[in-house]
N, C-alpha and C positions, 0 to 999 in steps of 0.2 A: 445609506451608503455602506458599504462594504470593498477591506481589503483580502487579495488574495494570495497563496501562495501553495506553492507544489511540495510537495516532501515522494520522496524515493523510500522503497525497500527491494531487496532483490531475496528471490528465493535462487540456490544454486539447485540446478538441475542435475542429476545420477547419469552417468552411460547409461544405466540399466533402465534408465527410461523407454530408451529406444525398443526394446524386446519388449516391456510390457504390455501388458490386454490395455484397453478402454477404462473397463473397471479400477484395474492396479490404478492407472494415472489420477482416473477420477476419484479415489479414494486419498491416496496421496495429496495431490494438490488441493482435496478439501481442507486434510491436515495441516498442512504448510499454512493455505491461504486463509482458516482463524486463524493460527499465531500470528501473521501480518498483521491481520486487520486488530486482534488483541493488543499486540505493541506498538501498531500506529498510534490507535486511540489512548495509551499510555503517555507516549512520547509527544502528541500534538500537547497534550495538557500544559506544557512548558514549553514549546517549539517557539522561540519569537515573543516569550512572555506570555502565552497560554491564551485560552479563550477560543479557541478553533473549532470550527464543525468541518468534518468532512461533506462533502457535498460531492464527488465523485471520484470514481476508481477507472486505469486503465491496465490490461495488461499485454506487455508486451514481450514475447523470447527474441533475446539475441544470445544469440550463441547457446553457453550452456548454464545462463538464467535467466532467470525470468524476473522483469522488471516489472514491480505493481508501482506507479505514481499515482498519488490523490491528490485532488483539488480541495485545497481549504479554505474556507471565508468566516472573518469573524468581523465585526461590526468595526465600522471607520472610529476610529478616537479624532475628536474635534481638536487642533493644536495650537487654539487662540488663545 
């Protein structure tokens, strides 16, 4: 058995997104999206008293950021 829980990070997105190539974005948001994922797997280590895997990522733009949320599961504690 296994519990779950979601954690948020947002990247804030530039105007100057708008004007850029394909490239610009997709080198950019490689940038951004390791330091996400760097400081999720930081921050899960202690999130809820630690112990968490990531098990999946979504992302989604609203407006001007962009919201990565991950799926965490770490194993059920028995509370008999």
């Amino acid at each position: 058995m296994f519990e779950y829980r979601a954690f948020v990070a947002t990247i804030d997105l530039k105007p100057a997104i708008r004007t850029a190539t394909s490239d610009q974005v997709s080198q950019g948001l490689t940038i951004q999206l390791a330091k996400v994922f760097d400081e999720a797997g930081k921050a899960i280590e202690t999130f809820e008293g630690g112990y968490w895997e990531i098990t999946s990522h979504s992302l989604v733009a609203l407006q001007s950021h962009l919201v990565v949320s991950f799926l965490l599961r770490r194993p059920k504690v028995s509370r008999t």
